[in-house]
Backbone bond lengths (Angstrom), bond angles and torsions (degrees), N, CA, C in turn:
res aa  C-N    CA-C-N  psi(-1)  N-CA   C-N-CA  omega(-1)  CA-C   N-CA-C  phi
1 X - - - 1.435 - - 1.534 107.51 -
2 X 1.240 125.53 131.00 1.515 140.18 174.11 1.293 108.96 -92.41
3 X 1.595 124.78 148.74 1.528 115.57 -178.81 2.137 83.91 -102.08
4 X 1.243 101.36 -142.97 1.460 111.26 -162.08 1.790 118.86 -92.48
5 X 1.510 94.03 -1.70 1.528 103.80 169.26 1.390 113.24 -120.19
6 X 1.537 123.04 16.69 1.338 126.02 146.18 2.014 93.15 102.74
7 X 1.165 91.65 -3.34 1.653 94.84 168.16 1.587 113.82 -67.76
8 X 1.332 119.18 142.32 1.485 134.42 154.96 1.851 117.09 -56.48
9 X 1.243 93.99 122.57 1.846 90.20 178.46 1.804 94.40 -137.47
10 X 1.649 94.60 169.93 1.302 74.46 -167.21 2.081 92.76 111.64
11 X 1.284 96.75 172.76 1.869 105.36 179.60 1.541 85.89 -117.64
12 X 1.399 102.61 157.44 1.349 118.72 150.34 1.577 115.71 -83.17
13 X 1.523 105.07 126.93 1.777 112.37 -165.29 1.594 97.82 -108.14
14 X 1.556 120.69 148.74 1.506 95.29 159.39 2.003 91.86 -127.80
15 X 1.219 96.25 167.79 1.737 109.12 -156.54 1.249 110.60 -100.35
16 X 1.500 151.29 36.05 1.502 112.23 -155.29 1.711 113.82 -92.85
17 X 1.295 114.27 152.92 1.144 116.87 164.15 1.112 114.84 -137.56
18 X 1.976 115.09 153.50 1.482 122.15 156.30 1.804 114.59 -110.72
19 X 1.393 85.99 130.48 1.690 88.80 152.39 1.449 133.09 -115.37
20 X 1.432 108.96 112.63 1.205 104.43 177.11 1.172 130.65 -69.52
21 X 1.845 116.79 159.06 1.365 106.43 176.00 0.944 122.21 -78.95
22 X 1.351 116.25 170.01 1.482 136.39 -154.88 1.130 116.34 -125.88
23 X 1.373 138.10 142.76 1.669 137.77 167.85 1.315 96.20 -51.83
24 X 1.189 138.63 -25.99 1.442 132.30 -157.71 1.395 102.68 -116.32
25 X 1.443 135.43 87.14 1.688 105.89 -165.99 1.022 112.01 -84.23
26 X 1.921 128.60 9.86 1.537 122.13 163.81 1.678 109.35 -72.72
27 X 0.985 99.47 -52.67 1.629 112.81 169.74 1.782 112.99 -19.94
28 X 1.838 104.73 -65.31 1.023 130.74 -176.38 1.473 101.76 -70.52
29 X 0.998 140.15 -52.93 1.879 136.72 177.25 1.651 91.02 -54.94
30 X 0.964 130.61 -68.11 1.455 122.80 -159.22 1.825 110.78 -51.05
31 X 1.574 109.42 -34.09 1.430 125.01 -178.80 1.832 97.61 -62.20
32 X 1.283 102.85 -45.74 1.412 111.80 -176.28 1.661 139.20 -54.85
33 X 1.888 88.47 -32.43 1.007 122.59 -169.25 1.449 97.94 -107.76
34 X 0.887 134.43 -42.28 1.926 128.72 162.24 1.539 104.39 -42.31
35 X 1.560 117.74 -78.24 1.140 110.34 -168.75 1.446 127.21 -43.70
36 X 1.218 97.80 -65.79 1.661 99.24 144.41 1.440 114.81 14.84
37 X 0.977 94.16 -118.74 1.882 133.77 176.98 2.069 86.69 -29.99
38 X 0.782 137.53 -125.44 1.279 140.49 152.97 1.603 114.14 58.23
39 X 1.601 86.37 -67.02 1.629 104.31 -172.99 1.777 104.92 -98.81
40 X 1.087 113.82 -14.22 1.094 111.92 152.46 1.617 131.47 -55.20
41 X 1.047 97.74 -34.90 1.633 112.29 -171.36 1.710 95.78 -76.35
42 X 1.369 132.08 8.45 1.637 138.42 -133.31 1.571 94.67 -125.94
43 X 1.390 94.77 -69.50 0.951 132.09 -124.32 1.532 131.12 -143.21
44 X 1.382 114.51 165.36 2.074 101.36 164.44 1.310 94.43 -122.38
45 X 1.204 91.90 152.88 1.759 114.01 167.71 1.698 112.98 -79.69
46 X 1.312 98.39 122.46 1.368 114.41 177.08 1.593 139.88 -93.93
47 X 1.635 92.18 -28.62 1.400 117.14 134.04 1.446 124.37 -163.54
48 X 1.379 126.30 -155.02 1.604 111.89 -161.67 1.243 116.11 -65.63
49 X 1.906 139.35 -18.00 0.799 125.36 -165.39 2.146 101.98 -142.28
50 X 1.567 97.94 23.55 1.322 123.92 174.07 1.309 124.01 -110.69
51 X 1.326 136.85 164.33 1.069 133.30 171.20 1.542 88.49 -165.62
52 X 1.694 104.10 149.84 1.786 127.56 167.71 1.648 103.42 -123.22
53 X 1.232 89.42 141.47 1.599 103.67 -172.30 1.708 110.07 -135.26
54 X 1.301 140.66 165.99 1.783 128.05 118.72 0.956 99.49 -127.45
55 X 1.455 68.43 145.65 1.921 103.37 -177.39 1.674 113.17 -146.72
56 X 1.458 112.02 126.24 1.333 86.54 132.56 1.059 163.88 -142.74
57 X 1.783 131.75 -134.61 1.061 117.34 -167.02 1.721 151.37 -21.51
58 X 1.057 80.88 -32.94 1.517 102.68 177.03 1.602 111.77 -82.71
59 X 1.670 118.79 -30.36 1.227 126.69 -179.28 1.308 108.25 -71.02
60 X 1.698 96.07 -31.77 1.593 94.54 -178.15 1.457 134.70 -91.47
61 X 1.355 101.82 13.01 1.178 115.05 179.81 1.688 100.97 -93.39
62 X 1.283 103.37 -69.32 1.620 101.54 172.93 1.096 118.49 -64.31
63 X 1.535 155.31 0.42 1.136 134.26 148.34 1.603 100.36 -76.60
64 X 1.009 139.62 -9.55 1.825 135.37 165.78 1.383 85.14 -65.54
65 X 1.300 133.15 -97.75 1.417 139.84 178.08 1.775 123.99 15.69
66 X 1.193 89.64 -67.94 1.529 113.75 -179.47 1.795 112.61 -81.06
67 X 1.648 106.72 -37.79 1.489 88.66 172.56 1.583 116.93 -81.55
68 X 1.558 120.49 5.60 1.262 145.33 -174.40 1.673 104.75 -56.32
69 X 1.671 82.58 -57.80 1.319 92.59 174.30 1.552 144.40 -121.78
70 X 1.493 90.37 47.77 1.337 118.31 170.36 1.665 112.28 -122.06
71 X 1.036 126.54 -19.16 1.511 126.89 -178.75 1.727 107.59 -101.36
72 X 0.752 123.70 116.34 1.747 132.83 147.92 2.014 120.78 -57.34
73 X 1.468 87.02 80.59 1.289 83.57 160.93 1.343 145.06 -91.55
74 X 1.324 112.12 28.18 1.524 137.51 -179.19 1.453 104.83 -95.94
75 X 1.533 105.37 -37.56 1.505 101.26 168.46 1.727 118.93 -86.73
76 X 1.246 126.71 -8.44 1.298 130.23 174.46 1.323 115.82 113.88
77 X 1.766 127.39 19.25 0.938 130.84 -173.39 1.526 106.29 -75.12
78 X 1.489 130.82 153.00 1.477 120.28 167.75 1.560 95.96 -147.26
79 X 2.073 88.61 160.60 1.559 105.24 169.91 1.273 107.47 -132.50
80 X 1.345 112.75 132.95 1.554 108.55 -179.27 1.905 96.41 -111.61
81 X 1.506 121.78 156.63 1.032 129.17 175.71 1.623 108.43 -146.50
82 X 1.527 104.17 106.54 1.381 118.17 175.56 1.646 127.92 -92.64
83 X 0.985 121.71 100.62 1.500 147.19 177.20 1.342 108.66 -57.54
84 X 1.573 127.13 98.37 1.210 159.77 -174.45 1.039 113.88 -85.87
85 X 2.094 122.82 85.23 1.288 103.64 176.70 1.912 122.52 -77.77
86 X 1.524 96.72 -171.67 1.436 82.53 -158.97 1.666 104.13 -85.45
87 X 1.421 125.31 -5.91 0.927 127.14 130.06 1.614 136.79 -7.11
88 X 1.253 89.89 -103.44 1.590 106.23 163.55 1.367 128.45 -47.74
89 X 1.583 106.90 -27.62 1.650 102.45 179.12 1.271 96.34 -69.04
90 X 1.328 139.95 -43.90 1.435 126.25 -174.08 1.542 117.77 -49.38
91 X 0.971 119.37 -29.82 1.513 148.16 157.49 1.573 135.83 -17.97
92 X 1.613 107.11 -42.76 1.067 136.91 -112.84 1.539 82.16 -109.40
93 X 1.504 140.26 131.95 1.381 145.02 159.63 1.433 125.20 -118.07
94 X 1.511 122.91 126.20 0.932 105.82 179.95 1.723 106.45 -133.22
95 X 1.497 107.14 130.64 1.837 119.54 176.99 1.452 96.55 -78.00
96 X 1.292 96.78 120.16 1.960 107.71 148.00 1.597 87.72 105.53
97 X 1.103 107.56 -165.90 1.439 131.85 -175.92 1.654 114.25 -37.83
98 X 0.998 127.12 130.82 1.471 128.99 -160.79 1.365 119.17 -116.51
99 X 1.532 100.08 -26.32 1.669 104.06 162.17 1.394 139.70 -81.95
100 X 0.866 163.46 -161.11 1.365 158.69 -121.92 1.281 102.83 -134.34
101 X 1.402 131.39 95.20 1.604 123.84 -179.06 1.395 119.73 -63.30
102 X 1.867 92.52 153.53 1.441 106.72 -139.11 1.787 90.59 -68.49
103 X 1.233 129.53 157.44 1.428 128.79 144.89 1.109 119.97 -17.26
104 X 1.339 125.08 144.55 1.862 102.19 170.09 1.831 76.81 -164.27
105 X 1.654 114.66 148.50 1.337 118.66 172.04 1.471 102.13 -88.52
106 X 1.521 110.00 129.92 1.693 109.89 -170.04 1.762 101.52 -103.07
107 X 1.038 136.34 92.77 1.441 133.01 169.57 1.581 119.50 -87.62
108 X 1.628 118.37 112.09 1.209 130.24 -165.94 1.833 98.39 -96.93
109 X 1.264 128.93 117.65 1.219 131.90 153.36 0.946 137.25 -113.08
């Protein structure tokens, strides 16, 4: 979210999740493909199983909400969400490619 001079407000969030496989691997693509979609609405993907976002508080409550009920944690799926102060974002290094990796469909068999 930008305020009115095109600045970022809001924290810098970072996203990760796993989905595990599943006896069912349609089951598991659809888990894959929810979250997905979800954190998309957030955020960019930073890599295949990352996403960077700002948001706040309030964003971050309902995007908990919604990935609540998109992940199966009975089967061992998890989301971690790391809170980037503004501190530390200055901080922040990254080797190799710096932009936002491309989409790619990830199929686990």
């Amino acid at each position: 979210m930008r305020d009115e001079f095109g600045r970022y407000t809001g924290m810098f969030v970072i996203v990760t999740f796993d989905i595990v496989e599943s006896p069912s691997v349609s089951a598991m693509q659809k888990r894959l493909r929810n979250i997905n979609k979800v954190l998309k609405g957030y955020g960019q993907r930073a890599q295949k199983s990352v996403f960077e976002a700002y948001l706040d508080n309030t964003q971050i409550e309902t995007l908990k909400t919604k990935l609540t009920k998109v992940v199966d944690i009975t089967l061992g799926d998890n989301v971690r969400m790391y809170k980037v102060c503004n501190s530390c974002f200055e901080k922040i290094e990254v080797i190799g490619e710096q932009g936002v990796s491309p989409e790619e469909e990830v199929y686990i068999f």
